[in-house]
Structure formats: structure tokens, C-alpha cells
PDB file of the backbone (N, CA, C, O) and the ligand in Angstrom, with CONECT records:
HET    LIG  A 101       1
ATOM      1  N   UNK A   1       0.830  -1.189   0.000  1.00  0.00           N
ATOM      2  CA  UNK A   1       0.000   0.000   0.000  1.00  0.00           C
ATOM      3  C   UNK A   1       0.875   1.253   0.000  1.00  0.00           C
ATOM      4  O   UNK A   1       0.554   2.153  -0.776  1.00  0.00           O
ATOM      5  N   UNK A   2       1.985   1.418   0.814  1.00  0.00           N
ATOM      6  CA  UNK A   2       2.532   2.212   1.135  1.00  0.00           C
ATOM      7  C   UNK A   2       3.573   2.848  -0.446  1.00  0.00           C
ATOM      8  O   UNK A   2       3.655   3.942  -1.004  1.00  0.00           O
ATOM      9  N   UNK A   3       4.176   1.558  -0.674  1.00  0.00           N
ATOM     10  CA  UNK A   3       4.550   2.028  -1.811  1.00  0.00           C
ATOM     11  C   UNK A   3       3.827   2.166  -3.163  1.00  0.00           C
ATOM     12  O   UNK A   3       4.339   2.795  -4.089  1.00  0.00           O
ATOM     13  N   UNK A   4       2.620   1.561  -3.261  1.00  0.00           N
ATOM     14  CA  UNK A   4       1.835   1.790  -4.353  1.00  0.00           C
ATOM     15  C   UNK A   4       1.430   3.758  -4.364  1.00  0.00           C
ATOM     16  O   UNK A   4       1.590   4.558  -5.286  1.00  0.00           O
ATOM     17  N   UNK A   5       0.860   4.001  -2.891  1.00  0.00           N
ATOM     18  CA  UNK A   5       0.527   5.393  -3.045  1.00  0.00           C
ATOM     19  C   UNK A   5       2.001   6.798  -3.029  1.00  0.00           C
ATOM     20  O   UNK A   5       2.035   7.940  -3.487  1.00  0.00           O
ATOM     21  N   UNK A   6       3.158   5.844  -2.168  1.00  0.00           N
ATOM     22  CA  UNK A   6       4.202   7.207  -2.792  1.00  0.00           C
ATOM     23  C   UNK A   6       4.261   7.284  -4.103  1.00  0.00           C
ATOM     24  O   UNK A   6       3.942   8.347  -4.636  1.00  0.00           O
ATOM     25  N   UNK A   7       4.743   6.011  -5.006  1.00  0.00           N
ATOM     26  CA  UNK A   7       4.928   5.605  -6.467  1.00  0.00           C
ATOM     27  C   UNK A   7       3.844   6.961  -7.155  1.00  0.00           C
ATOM     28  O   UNK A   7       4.227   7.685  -8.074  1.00  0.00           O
ATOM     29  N   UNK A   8       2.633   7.074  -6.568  1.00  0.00           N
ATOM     30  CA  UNK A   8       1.235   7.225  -7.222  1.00  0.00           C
ATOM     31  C   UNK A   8       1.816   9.298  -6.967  1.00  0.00           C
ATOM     32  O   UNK A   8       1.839  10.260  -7.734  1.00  0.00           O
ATOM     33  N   UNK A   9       2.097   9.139  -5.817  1.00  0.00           N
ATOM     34  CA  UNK A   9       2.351  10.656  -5.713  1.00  0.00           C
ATOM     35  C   UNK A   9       3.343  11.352  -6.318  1.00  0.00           C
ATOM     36  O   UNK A   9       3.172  12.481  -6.778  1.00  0.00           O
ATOM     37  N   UNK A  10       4.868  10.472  -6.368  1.00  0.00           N
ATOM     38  CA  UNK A  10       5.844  11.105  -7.092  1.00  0.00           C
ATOM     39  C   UNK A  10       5.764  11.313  -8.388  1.00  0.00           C
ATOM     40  O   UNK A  10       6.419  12.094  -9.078  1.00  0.00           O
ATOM     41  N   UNK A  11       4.405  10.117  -8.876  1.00  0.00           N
ATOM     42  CA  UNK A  11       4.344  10.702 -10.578  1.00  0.00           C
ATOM     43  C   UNK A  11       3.352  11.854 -10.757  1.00  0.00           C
ATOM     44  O   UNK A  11       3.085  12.508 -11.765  1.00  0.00           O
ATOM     45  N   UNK A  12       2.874  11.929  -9.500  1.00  0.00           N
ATOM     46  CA  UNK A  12       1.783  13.629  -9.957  1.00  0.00           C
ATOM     47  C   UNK A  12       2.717  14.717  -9.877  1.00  0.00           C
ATOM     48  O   UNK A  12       2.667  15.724 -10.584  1.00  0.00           O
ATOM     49  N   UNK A  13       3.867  14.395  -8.682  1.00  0.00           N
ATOM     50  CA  UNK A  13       4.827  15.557  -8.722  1.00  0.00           C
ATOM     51  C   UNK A  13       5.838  15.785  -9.887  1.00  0.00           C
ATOM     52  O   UNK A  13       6.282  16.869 -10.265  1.00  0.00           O
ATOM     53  N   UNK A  14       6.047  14.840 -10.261  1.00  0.00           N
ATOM     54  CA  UNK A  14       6.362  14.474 -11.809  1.00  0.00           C
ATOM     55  C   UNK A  14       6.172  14.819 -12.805  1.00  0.00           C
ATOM     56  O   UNK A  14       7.109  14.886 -13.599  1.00  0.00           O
ATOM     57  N   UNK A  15       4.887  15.178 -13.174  1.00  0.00           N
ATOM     58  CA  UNK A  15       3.698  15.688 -13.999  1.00  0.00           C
ATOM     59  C   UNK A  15       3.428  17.096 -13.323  1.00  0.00           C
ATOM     60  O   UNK A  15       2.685  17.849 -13.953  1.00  0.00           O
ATOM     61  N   UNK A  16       3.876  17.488 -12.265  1.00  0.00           N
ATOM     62  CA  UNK A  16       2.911  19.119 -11.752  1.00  0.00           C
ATOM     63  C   UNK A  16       1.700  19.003 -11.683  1.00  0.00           C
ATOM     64  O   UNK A  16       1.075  19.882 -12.276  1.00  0.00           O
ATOM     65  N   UNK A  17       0.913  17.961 -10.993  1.00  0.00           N
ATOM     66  CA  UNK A  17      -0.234  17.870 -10.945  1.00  0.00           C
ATOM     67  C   UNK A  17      -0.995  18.762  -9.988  1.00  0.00           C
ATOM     68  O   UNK A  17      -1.217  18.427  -8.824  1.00  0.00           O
ATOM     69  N   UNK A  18      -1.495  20.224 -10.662  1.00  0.00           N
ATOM     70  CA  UNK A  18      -2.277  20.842  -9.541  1.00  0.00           C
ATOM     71  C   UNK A  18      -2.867  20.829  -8.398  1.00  0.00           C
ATOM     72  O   UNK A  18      -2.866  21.740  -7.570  1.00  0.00           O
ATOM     73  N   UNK A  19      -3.704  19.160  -8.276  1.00  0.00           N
ATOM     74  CA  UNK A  19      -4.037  18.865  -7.304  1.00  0.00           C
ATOM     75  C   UNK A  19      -3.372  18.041  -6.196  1.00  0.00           C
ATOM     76  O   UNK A  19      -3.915  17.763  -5.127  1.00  0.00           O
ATOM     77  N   UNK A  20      -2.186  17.697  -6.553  1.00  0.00           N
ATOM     78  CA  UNK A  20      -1.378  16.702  -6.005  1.00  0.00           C
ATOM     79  C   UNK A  20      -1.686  16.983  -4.323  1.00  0.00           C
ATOM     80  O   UNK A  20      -1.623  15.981  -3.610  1.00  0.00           O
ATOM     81  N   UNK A  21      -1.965  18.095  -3.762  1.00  0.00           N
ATOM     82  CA  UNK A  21      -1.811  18.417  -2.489  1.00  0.00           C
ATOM     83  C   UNK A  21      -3.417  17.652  -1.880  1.00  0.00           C
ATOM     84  O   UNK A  21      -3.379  16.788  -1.004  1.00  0.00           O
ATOM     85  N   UNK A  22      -4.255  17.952  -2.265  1.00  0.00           N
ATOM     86  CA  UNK A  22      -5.511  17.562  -1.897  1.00  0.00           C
ATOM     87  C   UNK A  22      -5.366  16.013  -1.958  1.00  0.00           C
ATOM     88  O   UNK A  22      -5.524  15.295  -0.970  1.00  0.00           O
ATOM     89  N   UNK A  23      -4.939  15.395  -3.650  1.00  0.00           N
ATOM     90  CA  UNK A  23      -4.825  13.672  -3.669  1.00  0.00           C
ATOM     91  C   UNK A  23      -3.772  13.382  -2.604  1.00  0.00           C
ATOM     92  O   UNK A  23      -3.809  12.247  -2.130  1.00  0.00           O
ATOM     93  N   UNK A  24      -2.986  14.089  -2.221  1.00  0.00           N
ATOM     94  CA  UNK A  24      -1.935  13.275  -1.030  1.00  0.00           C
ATOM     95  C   UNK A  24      -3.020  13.241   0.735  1.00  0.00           C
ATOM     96  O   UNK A  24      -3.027  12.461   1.687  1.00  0.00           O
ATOM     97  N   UNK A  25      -3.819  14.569   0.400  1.00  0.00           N
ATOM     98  CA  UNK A  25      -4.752  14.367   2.223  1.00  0.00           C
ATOM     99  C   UNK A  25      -5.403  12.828   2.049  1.00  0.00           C
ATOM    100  O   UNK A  25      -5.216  11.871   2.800  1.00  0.00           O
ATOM    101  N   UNK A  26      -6.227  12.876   0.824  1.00  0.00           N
ATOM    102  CA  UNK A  26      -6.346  11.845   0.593  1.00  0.00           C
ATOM    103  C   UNK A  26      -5.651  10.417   1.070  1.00  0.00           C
ATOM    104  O   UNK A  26      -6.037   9.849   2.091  1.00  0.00           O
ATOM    105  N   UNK A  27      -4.927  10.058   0.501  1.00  0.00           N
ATOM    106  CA  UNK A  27      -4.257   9.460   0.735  1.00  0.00           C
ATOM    107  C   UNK A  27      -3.230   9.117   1.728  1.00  0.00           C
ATOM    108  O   UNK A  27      -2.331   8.288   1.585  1.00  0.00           O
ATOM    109  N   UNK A  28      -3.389   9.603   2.404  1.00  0.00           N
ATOM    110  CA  UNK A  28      -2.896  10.191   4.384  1.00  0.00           C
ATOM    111  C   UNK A  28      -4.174   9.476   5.192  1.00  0.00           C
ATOM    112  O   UNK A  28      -4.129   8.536   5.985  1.00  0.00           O
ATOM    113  N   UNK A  29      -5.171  10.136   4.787  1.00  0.00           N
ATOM    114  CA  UNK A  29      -6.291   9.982   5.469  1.00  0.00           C
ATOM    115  C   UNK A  29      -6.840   7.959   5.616  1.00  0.00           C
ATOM    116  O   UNK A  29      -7.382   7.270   6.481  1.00  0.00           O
ATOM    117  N   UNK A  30      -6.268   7.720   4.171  1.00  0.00           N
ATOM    118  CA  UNK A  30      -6.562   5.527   4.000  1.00  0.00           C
ATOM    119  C   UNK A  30      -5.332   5.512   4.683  1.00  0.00           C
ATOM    120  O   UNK A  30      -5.487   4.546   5.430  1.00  0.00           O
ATOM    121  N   UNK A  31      -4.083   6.012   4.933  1.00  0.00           N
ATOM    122  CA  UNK A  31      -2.759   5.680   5.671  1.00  0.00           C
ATOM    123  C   UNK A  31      -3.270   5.423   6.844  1.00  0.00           C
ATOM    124  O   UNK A  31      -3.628   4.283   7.141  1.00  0.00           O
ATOM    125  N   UNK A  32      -3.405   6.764   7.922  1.00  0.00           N
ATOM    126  CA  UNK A  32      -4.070   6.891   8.972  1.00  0.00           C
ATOM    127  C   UNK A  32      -4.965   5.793   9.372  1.00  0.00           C
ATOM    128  O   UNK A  32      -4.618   5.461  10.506  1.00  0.00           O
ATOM    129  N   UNK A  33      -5.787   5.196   9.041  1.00  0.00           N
ATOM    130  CA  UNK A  33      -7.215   4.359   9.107  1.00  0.00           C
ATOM    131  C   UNK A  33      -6.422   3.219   8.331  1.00  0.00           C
ATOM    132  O   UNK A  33      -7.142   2.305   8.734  1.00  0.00           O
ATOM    133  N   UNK A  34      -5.684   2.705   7.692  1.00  0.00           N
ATOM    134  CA  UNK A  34      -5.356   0.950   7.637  1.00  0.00           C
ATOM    135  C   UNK A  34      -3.967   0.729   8.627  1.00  0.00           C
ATOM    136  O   UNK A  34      -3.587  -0.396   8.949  1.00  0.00           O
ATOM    137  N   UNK A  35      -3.142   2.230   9.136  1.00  0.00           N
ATOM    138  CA  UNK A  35      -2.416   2.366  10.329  1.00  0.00           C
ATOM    139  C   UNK A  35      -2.749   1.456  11.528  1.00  0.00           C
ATOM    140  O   UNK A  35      -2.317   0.452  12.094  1.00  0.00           O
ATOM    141  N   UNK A  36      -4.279   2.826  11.644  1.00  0.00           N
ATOM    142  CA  UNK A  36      -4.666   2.125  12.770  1.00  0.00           C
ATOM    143  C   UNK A  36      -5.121   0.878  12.844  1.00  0.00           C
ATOM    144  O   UNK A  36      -4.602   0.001  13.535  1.00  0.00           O
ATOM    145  N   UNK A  37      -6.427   0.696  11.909  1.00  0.00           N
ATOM    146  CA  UNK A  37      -6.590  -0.422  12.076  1.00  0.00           C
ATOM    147  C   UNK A  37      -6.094  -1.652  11.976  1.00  0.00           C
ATOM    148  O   UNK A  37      -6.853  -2.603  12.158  1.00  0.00           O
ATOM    149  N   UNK A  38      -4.380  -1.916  11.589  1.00  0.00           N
ATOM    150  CA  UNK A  38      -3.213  -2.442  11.084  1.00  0.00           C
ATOM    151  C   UNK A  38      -2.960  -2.790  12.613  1.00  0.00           C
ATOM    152  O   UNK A  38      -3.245  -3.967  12.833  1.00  0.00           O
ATOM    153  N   UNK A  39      -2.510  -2.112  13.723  1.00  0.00           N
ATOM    154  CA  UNK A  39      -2.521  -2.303  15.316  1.00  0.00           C
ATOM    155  C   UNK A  39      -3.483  -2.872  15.949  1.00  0.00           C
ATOM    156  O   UNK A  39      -3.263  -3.230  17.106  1.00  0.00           O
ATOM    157  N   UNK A  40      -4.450  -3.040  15.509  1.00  0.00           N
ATOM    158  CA  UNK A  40      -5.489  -3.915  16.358  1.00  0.00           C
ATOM    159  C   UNK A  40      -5.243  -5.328  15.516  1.00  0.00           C
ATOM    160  O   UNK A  40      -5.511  -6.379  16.098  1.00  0.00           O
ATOM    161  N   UNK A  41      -4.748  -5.367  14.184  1.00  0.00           N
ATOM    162  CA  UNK A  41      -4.779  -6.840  13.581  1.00  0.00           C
ATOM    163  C   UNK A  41      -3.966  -7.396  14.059  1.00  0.00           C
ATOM    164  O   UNK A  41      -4.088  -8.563  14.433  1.00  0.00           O
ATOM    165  N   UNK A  42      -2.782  -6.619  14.188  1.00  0.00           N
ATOM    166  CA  UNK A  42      -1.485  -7.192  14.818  1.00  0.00           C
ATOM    167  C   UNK A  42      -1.713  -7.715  16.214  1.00  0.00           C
ATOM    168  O   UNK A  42      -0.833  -8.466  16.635  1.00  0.00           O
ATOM    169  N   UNK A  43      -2.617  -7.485  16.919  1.00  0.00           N
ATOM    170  CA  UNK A  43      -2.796  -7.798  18.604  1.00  0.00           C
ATOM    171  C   UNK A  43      -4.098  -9.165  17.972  1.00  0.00           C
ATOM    172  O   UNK A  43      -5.010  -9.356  18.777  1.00  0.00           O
ATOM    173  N   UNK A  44      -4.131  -9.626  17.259  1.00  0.00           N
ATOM    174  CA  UNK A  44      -5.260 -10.899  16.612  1.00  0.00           C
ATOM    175  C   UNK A  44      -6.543 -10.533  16.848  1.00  0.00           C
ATOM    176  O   UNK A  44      -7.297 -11.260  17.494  1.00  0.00           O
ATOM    177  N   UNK A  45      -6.995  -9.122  16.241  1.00  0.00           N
ATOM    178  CA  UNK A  45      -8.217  -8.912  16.486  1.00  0.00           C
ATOM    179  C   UNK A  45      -9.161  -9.142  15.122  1.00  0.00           C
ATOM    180  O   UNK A  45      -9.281  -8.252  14.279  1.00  0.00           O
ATOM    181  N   UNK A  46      -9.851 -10.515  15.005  1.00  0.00           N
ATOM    182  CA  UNK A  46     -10.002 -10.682  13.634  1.00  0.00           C
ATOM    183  C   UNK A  46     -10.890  -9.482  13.287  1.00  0.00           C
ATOM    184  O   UNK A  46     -11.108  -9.511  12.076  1.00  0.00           O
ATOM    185  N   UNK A  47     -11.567  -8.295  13.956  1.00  0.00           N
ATOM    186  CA  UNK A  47     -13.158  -7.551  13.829  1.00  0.00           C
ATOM    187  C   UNK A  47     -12.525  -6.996  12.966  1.00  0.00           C
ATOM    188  O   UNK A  47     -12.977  -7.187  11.837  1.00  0.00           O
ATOM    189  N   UNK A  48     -11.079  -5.972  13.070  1.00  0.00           N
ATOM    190  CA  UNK A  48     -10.425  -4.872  12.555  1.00  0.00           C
ATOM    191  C   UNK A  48      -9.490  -5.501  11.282  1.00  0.00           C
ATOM    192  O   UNK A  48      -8.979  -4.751  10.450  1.00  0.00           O
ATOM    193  N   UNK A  49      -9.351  -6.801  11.247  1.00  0.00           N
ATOM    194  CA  UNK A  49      -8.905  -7.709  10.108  1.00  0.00           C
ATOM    195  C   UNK A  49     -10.079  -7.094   8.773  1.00  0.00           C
ATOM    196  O   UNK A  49      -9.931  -6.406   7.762  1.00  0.00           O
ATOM    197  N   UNK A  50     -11.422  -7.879   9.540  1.00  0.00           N
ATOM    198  CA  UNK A  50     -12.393  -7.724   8.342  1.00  0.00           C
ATOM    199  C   UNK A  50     -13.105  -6.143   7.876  1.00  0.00           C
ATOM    200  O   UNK A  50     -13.694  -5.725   6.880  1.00  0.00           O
ATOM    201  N   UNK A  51     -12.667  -5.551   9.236  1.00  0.00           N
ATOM    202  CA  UNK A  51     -13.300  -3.964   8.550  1.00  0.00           C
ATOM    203  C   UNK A  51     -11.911  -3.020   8.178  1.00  0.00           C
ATOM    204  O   UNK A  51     -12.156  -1.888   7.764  1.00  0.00           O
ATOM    205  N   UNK A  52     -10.552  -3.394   8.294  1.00  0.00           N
ATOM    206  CA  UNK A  52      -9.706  -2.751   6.871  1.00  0.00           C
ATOM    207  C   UNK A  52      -9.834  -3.586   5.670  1.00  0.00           C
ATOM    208  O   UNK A  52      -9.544  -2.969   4.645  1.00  0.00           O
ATOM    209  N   UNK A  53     -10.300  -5.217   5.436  1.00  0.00           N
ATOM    210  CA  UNK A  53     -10.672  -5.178   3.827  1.00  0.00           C
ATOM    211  C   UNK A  53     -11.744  -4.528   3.822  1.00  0.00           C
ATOM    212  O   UNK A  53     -11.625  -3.564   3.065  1.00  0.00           O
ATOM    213  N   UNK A  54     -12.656  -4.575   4.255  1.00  0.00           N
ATOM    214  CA  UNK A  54     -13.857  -4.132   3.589  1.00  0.00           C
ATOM    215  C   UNK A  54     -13.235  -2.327   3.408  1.00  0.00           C
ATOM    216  O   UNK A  54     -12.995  -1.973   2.254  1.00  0.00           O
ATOM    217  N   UNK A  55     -13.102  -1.714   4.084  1.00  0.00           N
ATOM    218  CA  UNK A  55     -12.472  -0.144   4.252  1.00  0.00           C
ATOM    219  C   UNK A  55     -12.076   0.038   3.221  1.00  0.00           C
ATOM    220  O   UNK A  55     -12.530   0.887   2.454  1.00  0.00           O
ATOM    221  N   UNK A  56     -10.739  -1.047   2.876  1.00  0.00           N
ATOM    222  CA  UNK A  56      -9.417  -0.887   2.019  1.00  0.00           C
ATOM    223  C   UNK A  56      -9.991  -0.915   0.755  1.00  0.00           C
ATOM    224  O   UNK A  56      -9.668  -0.009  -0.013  1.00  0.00           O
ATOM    225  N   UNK A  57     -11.203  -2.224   0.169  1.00  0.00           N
ATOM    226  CA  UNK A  57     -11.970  -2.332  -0.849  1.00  0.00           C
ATOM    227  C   UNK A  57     -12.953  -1.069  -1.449  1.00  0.00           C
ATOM    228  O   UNK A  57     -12.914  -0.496  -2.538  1.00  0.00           O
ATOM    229  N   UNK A  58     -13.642  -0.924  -0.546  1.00  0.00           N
ATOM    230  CA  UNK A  58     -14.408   0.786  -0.951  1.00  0.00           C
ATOM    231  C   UNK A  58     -13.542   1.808  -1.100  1.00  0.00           C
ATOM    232  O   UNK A  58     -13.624   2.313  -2.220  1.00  0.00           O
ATOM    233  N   UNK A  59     -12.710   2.322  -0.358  1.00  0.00           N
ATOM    234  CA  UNK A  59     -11.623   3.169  -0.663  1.00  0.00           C
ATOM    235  C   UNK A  59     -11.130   3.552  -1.749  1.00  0.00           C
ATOM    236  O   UNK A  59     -11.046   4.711  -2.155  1.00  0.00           O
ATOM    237  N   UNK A  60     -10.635   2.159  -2.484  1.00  0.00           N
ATOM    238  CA  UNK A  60      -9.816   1.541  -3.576  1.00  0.00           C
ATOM    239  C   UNK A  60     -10.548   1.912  -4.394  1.00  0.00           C
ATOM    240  O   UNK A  60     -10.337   2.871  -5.137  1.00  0.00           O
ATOM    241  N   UNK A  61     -11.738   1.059  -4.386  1.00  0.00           N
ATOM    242  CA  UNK A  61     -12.805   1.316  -5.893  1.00  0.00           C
ATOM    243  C   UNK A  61     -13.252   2.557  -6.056  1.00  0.00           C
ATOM    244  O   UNK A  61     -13.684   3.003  -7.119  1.00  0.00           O
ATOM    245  N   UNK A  62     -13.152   3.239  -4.870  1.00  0.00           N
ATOM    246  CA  UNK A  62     -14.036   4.692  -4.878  1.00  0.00           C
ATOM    247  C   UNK A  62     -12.894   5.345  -5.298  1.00  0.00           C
ATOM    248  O   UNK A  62     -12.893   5.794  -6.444  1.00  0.00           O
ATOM    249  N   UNK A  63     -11.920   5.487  -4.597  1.00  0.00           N
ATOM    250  CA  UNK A  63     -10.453   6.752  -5.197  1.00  0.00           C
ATOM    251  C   UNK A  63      -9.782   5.859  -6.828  1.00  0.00           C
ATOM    252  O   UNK A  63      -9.052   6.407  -7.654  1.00  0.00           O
ATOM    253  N   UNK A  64     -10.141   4.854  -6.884  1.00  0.00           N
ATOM    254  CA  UNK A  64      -9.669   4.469  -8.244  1.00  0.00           C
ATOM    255  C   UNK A  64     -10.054   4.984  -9.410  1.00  0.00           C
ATOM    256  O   UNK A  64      -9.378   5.253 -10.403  1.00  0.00           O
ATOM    257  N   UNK A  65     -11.709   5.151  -9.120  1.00  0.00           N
ATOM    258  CA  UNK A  65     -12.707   5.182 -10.185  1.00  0.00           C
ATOM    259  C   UNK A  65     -12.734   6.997 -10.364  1.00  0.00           C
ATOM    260  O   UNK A  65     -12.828   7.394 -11.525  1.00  0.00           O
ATOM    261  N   UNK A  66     -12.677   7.764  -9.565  1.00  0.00           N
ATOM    262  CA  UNK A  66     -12.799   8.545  -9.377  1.00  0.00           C
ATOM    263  C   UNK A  66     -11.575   9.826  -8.848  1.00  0.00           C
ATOM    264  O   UNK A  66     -11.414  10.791  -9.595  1.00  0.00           O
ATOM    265  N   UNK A  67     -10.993   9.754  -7.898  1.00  0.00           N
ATOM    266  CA  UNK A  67      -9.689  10.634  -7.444  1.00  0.00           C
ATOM    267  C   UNK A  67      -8.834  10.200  -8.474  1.00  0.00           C
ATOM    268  O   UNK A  67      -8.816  11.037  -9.377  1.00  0.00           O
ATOM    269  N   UNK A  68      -8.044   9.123  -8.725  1.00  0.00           N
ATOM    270  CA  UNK A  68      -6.973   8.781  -9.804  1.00  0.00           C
ATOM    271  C   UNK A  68      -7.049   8.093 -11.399  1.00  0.00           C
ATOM    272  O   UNK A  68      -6.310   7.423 -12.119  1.00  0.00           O
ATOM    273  N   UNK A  69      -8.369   8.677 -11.467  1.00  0.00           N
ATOM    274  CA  UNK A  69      -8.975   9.444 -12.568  1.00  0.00           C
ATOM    275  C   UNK A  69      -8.462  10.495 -13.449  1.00  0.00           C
ATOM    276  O   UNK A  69      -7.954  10.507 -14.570  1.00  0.00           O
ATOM    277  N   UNK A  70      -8.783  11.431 -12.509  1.00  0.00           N
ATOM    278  CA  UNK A  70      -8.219  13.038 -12.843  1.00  0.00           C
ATOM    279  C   UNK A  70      -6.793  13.339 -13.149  1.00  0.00           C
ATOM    280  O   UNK A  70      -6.323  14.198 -13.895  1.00  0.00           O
ATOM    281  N   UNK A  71      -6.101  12.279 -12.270  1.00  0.00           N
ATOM    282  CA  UNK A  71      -4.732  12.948 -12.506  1.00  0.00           C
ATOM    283  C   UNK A  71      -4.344  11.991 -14.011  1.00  0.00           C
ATOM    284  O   UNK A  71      -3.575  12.614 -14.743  1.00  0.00           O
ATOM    285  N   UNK A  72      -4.664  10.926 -14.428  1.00  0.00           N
ATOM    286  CA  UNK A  72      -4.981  10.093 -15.232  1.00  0.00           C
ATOM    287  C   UNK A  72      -5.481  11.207 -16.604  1.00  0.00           C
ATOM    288  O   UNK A  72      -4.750  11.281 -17.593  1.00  0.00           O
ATOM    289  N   UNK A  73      -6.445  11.816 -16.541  1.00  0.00           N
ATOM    290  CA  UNK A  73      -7.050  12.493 -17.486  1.00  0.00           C
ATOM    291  C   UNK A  73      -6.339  13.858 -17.534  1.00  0.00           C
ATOM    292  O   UNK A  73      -6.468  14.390 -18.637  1.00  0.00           O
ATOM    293  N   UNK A  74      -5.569  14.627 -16.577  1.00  0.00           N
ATOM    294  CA  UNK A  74      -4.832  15.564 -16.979  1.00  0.00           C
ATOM    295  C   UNK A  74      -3.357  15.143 -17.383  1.00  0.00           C
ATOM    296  O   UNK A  74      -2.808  15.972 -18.109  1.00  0.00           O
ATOM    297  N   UNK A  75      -2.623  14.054 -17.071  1.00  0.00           N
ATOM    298  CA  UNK A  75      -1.630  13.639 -18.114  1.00  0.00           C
ATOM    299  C   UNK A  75      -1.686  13.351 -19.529  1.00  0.00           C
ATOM    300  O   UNK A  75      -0.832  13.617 -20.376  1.00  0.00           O
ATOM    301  N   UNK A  76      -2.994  12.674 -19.704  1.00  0.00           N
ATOM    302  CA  UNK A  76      -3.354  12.566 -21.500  1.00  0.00           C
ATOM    303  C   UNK A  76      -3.263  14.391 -21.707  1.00  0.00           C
ATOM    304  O   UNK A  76      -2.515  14.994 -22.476  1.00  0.00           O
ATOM    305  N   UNK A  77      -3.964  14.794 -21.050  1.00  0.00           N
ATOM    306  CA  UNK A  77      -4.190  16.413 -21.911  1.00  0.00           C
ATOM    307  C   UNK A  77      -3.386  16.949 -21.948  1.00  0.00           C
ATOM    308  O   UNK A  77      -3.263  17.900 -22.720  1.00  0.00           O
ATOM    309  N   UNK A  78      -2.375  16.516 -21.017  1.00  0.00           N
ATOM    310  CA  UNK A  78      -1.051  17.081 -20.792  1.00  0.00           C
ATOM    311  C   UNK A  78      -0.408  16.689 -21.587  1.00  0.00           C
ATOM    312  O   UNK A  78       0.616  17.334 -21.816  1.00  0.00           O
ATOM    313  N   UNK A  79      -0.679  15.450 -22.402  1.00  0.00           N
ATOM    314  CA  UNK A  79       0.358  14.806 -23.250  1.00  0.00           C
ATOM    315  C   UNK A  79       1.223  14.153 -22.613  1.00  0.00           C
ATOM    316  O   UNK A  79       2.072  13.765 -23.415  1.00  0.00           O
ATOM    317  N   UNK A  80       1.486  13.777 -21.416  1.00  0.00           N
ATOM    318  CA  UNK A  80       2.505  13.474 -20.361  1.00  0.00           C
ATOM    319  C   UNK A  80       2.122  11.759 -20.699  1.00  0.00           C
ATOM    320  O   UNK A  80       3.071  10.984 -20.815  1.00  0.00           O
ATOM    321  N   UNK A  81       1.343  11.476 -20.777  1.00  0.00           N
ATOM    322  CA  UNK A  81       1.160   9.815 -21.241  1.00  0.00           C
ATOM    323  C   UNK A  81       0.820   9.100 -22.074  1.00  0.00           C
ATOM    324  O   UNK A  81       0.894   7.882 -21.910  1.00  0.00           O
TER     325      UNK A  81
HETATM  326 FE   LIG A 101      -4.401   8.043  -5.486  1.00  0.00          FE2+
END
């Protein structure tokens, strides 16, 4: 995870992606919350096992489909890809 979303950030900084600052809260914010809930798995708490997939899954599909999108659609316009 961790390196999928720096990877994801250094190429917006890469590109000058206007919004890069907002997609990184973003992306702080699923850090924060599979963090935490990452410390309760580690102590064998299966509850916090099954509510970071489920978390991690909506997250994913929702900022996939939508947040990394945009930066996706301003590199074509950009010509950058
Ligand atoms: Fe992203």
C-alpha cells in the first residue's frame, strides 16, 4: 500500500499535478485508518482484520474510479502519457 501510493504521488509531482496536495490528504487519510486499524490486527483482532478489507476495498474502488482518474485524465491532456 505504502509504496503503491508514494509511487502514485511522485508521478503527480512528476507531472505538476495541480491537485497533487488535496490527492496526497487523501491518501494520508486511507494511511491513517489501515495504520490504525493495522494495530489492532497485529494484537489478533479478527473484527479490525475484516473492517480494513472491507475499508481498504471501498476506498480503492471509490479513489480508483474517481480521485486517480483526474490525474490520469490531466496527463493525456497534458500529453505526459
Ligand atoms: Fe491516489
Amino acid at each position: 500500500m505504502e509504496y503503491h501510493l508514494s509511487e502514485e504521488e511522485k508521478f503527480m509531482e512528476k507531472i505538476g499535478y495541480p491537485e497533487l496536495d488535496r490527492h496526497r490528504k487523501a491518501h494520508d487519510m486511507f494511511r491513517r485508518a489501515i495504520y490504525d486499524l493495522a494495530q489492532h490486527i497485529e494484537k489478533g483482532d479478527p473484527k479490525a482484520f475484516r473492517e480494513a478489507l472491507s475499508y481498504a476495498w471501498g476506498w480503492l474502488c471509490n479513489h480508483i474510479a474517481k480521485t486517480d482518474k483526474k490525474y490520469a485524465i490531466y496527463a493525456k491532456e497534458k500529453g505526459l502519457i
